[in-house]
DRENZAFI-909330 format. One record per residue (C-alpha): y, x, z. Coordinates in steps of 0.1 Angstrom, whole numbers, plus 5000, padded with zeros to 4 digits. Layout:
<dovexs>
DOVEX      v      u      w
DOVEX      Y      X      Z
...
</dovexs>
This chain:
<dovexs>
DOVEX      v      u      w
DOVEX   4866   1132   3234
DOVEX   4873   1167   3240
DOVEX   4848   1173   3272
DOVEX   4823   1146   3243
DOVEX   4830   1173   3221
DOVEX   4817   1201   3244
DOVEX   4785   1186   3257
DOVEX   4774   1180   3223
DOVEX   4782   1217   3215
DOVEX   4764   1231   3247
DOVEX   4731   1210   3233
DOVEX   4736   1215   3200
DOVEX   4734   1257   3214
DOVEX   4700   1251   3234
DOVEX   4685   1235   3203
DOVEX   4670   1260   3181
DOVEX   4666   1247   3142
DOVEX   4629   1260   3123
DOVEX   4650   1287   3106
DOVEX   4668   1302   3137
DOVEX   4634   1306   3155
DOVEX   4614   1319   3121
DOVEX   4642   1345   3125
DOVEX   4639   1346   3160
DOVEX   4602   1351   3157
DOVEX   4602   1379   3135
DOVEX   4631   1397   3151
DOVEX   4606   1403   3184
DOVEX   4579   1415   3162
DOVEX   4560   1382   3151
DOVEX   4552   1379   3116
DOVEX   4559   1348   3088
DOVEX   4520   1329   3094
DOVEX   4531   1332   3129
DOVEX   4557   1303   3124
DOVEX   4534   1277   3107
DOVEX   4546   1241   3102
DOVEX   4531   1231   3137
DOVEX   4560   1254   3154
DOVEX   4584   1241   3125
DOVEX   4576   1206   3138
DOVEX   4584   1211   3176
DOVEX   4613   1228   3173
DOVEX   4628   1199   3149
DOVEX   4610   1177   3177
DOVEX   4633   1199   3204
DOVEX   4661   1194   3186
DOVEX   4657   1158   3181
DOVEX   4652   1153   3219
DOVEX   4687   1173   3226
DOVEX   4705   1153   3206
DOVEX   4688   1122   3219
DOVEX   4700   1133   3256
DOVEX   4737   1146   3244
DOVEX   4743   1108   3233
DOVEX   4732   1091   3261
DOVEX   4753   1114   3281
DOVEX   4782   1109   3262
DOVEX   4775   1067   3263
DOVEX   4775   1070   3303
DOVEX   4808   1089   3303
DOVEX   4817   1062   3278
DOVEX   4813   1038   3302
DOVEX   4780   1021   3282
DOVEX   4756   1003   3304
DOVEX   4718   1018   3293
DOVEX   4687   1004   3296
DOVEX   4670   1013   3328
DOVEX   4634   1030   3320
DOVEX   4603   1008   3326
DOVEX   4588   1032   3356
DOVEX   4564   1003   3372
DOVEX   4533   1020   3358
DOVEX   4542   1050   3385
DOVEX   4522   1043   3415
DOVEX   4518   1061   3448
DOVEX   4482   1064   3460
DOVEX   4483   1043   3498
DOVEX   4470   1064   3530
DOVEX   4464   1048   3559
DOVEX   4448   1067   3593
DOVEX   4420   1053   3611
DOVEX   4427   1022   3628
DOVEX   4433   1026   3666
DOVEX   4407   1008   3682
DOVEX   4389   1002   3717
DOVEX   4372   1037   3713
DOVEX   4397   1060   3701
DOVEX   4427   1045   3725
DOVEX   4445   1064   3748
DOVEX   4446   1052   3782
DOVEX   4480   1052   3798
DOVEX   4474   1062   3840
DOVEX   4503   1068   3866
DOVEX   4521   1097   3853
DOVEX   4501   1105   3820
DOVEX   4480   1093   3798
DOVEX   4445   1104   3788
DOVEX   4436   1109   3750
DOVEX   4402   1103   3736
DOVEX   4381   1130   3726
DOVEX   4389   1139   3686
DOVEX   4378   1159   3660
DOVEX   4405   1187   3648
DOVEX   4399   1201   3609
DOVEX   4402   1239   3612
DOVEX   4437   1248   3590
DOVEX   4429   1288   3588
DOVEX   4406   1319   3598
DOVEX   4423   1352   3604
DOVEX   4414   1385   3618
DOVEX   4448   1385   3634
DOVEX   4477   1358   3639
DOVEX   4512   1364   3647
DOVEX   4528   1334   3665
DOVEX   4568   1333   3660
DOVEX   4584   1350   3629
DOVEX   4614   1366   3644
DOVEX   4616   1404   3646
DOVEX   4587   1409   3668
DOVEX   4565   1388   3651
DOVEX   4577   1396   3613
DOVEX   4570   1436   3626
DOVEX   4535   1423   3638
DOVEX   4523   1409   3612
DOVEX   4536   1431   3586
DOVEX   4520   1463   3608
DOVEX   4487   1441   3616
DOVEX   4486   1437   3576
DOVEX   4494   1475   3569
DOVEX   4464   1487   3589
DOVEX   4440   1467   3570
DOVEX   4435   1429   3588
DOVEX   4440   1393   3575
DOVEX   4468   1389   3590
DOVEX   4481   1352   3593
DOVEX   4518   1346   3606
DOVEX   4531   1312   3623
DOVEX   4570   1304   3624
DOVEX   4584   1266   3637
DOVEX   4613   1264   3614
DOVEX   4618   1266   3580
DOVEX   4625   1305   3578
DOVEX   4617   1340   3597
DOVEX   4641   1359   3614
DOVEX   4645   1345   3644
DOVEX   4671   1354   3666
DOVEX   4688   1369   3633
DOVEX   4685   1337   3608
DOVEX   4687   1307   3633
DOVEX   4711   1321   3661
DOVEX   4730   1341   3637
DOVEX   4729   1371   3653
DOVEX   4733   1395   3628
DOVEX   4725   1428   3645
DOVEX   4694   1441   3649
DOVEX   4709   1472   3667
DOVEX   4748   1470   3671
DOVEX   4746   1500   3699
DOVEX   4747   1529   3674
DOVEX   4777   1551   3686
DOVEX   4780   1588   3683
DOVEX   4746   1602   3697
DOVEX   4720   1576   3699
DOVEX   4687   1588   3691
DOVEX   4672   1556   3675
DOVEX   4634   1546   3672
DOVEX   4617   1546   3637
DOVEX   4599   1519   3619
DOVEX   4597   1483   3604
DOVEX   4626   1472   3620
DOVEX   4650   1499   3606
DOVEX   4632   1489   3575
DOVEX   4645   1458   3573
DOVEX   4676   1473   3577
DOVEX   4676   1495   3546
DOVEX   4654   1467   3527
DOVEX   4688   1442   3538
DOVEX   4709   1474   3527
DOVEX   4694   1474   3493
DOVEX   4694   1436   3487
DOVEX   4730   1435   3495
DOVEX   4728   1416   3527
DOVEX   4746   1445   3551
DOVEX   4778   1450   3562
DOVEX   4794   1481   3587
DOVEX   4797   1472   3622
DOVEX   4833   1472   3633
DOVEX   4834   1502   3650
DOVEX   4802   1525   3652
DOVEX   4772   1530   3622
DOVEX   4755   1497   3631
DOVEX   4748   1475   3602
DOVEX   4758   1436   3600
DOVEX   4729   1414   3585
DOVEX   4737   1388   3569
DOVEX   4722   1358   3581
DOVEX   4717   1336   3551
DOVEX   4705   1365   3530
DOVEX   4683   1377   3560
DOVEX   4662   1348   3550
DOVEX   4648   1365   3520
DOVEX   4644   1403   3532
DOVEX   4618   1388   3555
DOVEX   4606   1363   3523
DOVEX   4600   1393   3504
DOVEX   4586   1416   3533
DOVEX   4562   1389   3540
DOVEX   4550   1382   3503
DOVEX   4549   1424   3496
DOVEX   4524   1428   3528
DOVEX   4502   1405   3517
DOVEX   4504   1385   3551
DOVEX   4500   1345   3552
DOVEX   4528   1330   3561
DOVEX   4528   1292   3577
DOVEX   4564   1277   3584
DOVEX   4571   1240   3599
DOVEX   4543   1246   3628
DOVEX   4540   1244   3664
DOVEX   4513   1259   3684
DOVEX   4505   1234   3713
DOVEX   4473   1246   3725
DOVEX   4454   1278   3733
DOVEX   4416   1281   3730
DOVEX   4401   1302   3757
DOVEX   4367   1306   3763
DOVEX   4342   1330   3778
DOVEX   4329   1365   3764
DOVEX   4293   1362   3761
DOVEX   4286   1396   3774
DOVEX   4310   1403   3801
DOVEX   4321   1372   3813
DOVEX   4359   1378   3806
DOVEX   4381   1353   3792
DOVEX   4394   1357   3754
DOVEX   4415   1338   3735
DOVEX   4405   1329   3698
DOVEX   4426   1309   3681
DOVEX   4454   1281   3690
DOVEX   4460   1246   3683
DOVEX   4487   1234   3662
DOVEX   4509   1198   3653
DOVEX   4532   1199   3621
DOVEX   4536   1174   3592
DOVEX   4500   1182   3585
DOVEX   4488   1169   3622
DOVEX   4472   1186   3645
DOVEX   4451   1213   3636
DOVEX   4435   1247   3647
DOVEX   4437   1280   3634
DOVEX   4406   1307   3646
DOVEX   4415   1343   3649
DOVEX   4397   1374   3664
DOVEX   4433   1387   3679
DOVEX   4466   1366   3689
DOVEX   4502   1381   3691
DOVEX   4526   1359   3710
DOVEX   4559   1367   3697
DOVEX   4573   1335   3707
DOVEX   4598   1351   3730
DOVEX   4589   1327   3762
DOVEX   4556   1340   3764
DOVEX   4544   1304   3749
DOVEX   4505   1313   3742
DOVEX   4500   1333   3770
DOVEX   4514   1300   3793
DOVEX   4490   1277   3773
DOVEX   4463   1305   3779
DOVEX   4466   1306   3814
DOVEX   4482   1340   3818
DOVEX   4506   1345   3851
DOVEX   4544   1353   3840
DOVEX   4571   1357   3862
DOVEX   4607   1335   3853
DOVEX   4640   1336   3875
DOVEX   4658   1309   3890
DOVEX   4682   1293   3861
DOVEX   4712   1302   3879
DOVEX   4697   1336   3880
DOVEX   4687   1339   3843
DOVEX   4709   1353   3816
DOVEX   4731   1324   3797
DOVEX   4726   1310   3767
DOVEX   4748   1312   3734
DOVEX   4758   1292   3710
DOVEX   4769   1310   3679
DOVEX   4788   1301   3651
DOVEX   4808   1315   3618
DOVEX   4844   1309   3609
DOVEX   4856   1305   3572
DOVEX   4895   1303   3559
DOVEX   4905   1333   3578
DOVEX   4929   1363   3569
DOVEX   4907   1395   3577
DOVEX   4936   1417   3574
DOVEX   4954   1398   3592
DOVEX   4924   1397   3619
DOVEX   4922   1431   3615
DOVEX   4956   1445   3620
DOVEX   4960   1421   3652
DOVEX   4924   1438   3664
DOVEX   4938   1471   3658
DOVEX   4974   1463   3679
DOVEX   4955   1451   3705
DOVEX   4923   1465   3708
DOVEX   4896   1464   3730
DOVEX   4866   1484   3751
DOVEX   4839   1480   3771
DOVEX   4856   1483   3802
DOVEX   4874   1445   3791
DOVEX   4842   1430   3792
DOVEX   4847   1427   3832
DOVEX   4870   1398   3823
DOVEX   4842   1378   3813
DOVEX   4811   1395   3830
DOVEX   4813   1416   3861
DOVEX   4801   1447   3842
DOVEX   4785   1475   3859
DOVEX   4788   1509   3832
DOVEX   4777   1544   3838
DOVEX   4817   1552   3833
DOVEX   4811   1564   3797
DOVEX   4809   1535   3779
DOVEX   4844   1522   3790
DOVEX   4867   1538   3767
DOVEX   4849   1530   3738
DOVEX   4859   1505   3711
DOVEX   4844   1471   3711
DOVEX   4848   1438   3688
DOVEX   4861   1416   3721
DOVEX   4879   1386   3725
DOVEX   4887   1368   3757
DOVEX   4924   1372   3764
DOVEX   4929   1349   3739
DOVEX   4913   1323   3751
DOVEX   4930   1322   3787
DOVEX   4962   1322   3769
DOVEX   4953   1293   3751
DOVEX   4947   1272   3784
DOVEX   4979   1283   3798
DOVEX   4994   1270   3764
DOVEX   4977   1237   3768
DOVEX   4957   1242   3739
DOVEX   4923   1237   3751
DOVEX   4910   1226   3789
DOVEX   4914   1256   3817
DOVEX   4878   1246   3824
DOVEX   4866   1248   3790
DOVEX   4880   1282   3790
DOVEX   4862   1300   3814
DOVEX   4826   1298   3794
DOVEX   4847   1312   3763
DOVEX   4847   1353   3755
DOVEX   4827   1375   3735
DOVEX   4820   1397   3706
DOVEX   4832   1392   3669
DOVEX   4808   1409   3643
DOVEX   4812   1410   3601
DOVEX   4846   1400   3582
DOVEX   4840   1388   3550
DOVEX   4855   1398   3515
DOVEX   4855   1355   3511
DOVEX   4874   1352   3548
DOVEX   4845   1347   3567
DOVEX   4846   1357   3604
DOVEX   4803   1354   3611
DOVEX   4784   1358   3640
DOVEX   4814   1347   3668
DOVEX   4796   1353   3699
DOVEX   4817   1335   3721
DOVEX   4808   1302   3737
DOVEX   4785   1308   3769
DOVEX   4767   1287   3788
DOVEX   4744   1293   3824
DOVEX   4719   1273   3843
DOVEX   4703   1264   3810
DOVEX   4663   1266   3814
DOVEX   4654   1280   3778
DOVEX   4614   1259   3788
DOVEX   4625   1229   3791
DOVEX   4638   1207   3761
DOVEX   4664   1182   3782
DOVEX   4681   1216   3793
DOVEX   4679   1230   3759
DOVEX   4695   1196   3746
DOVEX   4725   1194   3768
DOVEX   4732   1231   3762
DOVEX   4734   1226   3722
DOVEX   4751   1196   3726
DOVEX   4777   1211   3751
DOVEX   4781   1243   3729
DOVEX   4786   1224   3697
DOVEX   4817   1208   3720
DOVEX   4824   1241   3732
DOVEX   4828   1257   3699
DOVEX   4855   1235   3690
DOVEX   4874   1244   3717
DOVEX   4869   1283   3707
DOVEX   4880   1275   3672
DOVEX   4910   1259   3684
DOVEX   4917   1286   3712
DOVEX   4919   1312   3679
DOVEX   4937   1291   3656
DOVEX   4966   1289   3681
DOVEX   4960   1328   3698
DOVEX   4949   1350   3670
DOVEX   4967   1361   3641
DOVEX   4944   1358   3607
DOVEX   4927   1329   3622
DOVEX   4958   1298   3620
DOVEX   4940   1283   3591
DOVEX   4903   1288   3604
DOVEX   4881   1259   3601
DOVEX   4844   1261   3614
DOVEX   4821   1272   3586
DOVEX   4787   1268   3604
DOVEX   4770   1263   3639
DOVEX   4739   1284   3646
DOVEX   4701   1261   3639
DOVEX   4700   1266   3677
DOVEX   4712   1279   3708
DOVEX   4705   1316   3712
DOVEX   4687   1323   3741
DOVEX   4679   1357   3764
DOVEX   4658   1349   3794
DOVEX   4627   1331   3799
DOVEX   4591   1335   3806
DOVEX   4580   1377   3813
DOVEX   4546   1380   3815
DOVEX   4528   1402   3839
DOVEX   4515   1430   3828
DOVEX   4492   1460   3831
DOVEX   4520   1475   3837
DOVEX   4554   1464   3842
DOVEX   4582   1483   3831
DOVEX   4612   1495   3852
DOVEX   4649   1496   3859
DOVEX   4638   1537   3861
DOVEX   4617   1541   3833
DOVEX   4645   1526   3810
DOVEX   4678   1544   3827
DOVEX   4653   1578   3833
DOVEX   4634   1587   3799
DOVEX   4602   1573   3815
DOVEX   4573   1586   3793
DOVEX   4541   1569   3786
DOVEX   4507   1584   3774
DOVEX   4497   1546   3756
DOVEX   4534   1553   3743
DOVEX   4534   1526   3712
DOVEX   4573   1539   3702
DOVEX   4607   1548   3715
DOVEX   4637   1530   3725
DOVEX   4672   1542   3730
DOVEX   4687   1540   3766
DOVEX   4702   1511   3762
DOVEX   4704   1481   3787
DOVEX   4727   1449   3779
DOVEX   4722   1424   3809
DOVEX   4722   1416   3838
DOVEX   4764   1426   3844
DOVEX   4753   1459   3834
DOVEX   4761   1479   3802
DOVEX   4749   1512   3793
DOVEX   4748   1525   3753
DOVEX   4730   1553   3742
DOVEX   4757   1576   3742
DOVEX   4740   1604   3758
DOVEX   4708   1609   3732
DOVEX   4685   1598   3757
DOVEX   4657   1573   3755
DOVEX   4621   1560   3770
DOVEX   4586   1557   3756
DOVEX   4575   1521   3755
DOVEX   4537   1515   3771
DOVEX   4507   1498   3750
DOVEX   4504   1484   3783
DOVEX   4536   1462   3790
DOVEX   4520   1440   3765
DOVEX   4484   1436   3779
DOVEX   4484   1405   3807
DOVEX   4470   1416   3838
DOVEX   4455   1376   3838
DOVEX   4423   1394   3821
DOVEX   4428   1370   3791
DOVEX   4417   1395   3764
DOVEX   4427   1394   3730
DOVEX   4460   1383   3734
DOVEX   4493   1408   3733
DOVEX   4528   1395   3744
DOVEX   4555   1412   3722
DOVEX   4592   1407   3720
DOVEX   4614   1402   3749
DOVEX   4587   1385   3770
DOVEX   4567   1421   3776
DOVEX   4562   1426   3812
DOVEX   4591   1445   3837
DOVEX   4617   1436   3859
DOVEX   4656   1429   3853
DOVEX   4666   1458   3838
DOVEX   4638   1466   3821
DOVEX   4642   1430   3800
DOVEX   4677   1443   3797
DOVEX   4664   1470   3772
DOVEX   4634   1455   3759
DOVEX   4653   1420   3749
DOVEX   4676   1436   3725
DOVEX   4662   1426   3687
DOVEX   4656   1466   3678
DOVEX   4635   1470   3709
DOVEX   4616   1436   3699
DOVEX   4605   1455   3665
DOVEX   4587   1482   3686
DOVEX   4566   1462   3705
DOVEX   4557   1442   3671
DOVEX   4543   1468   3652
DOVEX   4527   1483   3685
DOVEX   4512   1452   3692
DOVEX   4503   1442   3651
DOVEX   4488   1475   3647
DOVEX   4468   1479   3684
DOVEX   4455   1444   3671
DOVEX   4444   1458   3639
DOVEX   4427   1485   3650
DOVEX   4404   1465   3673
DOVEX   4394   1447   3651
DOVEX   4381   1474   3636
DOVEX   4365   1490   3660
DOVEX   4350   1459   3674
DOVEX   4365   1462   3705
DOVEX   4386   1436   3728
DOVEX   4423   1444   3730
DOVEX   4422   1456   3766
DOVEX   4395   1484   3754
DOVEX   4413   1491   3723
DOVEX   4417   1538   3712
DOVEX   4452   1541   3727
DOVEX   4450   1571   3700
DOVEX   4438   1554   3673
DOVEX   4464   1531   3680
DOVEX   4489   1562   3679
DOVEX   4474   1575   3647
DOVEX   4481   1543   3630
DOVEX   4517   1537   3642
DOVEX   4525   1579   3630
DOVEX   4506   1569   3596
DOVEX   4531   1540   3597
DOVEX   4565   1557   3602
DOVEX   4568   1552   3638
DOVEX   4586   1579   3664
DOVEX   4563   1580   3693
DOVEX   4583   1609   3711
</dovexs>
């Protein structure tokens, strides 16, 4: 009767009588003609239906048995695509099949259309939008991000340590935007910033909606569609194919931006790329969060036994420039060999198992736990990709239970969530006009198509080196321009064209940013100038990254 009682009260509050919204009325300015009998009459008729709900609430906790409502006259509308028939069949040959010729409804028109919504392409499109062009932006899951949202990677630059000089623009904008929405934490121990993943989701929501771009999410591109310039013969790219819920349809744009990070559009346009052998190729991560754990707990143990760069070598054989050794890092791997020894999880298990930690929540969260590795995996092909989420999901198991019986703060821990999807570092690399360098990333190389700067910082490969020393490299228009002569198409992200080392820098999210707004805005700019992308005012391209907050030098 007592939790009766309160319902009734909670509905008896919602309902306003006639006299408590005459008052109500006049209290916010309104006058007495302004609450004529009409008004009287539905707020009696809203208070009449409150009531009517707070009873038949109160009879189903009663235990009453209600009359279902009559809901028959509710009738979806029945859809049916044309029939398959002897025209329209696909006909199945030796190793294919061959589709009939169909028509495909046009989704969109854009100026400019950003393929992948992680940082690359969120920096694209919102850069693209700022210098004046429709800009359109495609993403296959359900939210941007990227790498940050769906991997849970929560860094976009975790290599901040005393004397980095950093780049400028829309990435560390997102920062300070995720700063101000509440969705940052500090780094462990230099002035990175955490992002939280979750709330990640809406930064890029609201940097989308403020820019004005056109966002689509839920869509694959499956097609490219290439044909000939009229005038000089080159081919050009103008819009893609796509398959979602809404079937297969094409978008047309005057410019293309593959931020897909495995060089997707350029592949389906024809453009050459270079990839490594998979046993060559950096691993793959799973990544996952941890909830029910003592942070100071976590933290003293982290403290008592802490670590540096130079432990990485017990996972990876790390090659460092010496400097980076004593510094502090957020590592675990220890830990997980004593766990095999103890029985707690297989020895073979173990050896895939080590990694970075990242935030500590005030709720006794422990997210981004970069820990469970895998190798071999080929990131362009979807049985690899299956086994190696289905083999990290197993994996991460074995990591929670390696920390619940190693690591003080974490006895209790029970797995809070798995990343949407493997996390991966090395794929496709286009080729480029010009292809970076292991020496123009380790030696200040210096560019005059410079589009921004990156710190010298390279993460791959088994070799570390953080930005310790203020140093850092121009990054070339031109590392985004295939060499295939496909114009109208850029490549940013970690697919831009170099060797090893050079997609040791240029993967990292923060370096990802750079090429996105150099790409969205070179885009931008020939469209306005009615030139092809390969033709494109390298300083008019400057002009609008400067007018845009960008360091160039």
């Amino acid at each position: 009767q007592g939790s009766s009682f309160s319902l009734w009260c909670v509905f008896r509050a919602d309902a306003r009588d006639p006299e408590s919204h005459r008052r109500h009325r006049m209290s916010t300015g309104g006058s007495v003609a302004d609450v004529g009998s009409g008004e009287q009459e539905a707020a009696a008729g809203r208070q009449a239906t409150f009531a009517e709900r707070a009873k038949r609430a109160i009879a189903r906790w009663a235990g009453e048995r209600l009359p279902v409502p009559d809901r028959s006259h509710l009738k979806g509308q029945v859809k049916c695509r044309a029939a398959c028939t002897a025209s329209n069949r696909a006909r199945v040959l030796a190793g294919h099949i061959v589709e009939p010729q169909k028509e495909i409804p046009i989704m969109e028109r854009c100026q400019v259309l950003v393929v992948g919504g992680g940082p690359a392409g969120l920096s694209a499109a919102i850069a693209a939008r700022r210098a004046g062009a429709d800009v359109v932006i495609l993403e296959r899951y359900g939210c941007f991000g990227g790498t940050i949202t769906t991997v849970g990677m929560e860094t976009l630059g975790w290599y901040r340590y005393e004397g980095t000089e950093d780049c400028e623009g829309i990435g560390r904008e997102m920062e300070r935007m995720a700063e101000r929405m509440g969705g940052t934490t500090k780094w462990p121990y230099n002035d990175s910033d955490c992002l939280d993943a979750e709330q990640f989701k809406l930064v890029a929501d609201s940097l989308i909606r403020e820019s004005g771009v056109r966002p689509i999410l839920h869509i694959w591109v499956v097609e490219a569609l290439v044909d000939a310039d009229p005038e000089t013969g080159k081919s050009r790219i103008f819009g893609v194919i796509t398959e979602s819920k809404s079937g297969r349809q094409a978008i047309l744009a005057d410019r293309v931006i593959d931020c897909t990070g495995d060089a997707d559009i350029a592949h389906l346009a024809g453009c050459a790329y270079s990839v490594l052998d998979c046993k060559d190729a950096l691993g793959v991560t799973t990544v996952f969060s941890a909830a029910n754990v003592d942070t100071a707990r976590f933290r003293a143990y982290a403290e008592t036994h802490p670590a540096t760069y130079k432990d990485w070598s017990r996972t990876w054989a790390q090659t460092t420039r010496g400097k980076e050794d004593h510094l502090r890092s957020p590592y675990l791997a220890r830990e997980f060999e004593a766990a095999a020894e103890a029985g707690a999880i297989p020895r073979e298990a173990a050896k895939n198992l080590g990694g970075s930690w990242s935030a500590l929540t005030k709720a006794g969260e422990a997210t981004n736990l970069n820990l469970v590795h895998m190798s071999g995996v080929d990131a362009t092909d979807v049985k690899s990709l299956t086994q190696a989420e289905m083999e990290g999901r197993a994996n991460v198991m074995h990591a929670l239970t390696a920390l619940r019986c190693t690591v003080p703060g974490f006895e209790h821990a029970k797995l809070r969530n798995f990343a949407m999807t493997v996390g991966t570092r090395d794929s496709r690399k286009i080729v480029g006009r010009y292809n970076l360098t292991a020496e123009d990333v380790c030696n200040q190389a210096r560019f005059d198509d410079a589009i921004g700067i990156f710190p010298e910082f390279v993460d791959g490969y088994n070799i570390l080196i953080l930005p310790t020393s203020g140093r850092y490299f121009q990054v070339p228009y031109s590392c985004m321009v295939p060499a295939s002569g496909v114009d109208n198409l850029l490549v940013a992200g970690r697919a831009v064209a170099g060797d090893r080392v050079s997609h040791a820098a240029m993967r990292n999210m923060m370096a990802c940013t750079v090429t996105g707004q150099g790409a969205g805005a070179a885009a931008a700019v020939s469209v306005r100038q009615r030139v092809p992308t390969s033709g494109v005012d390298i300083i008019q391209v400057q002009a609008e990254l400067t007018r845009q907050g960008v360091r160039l030098q």
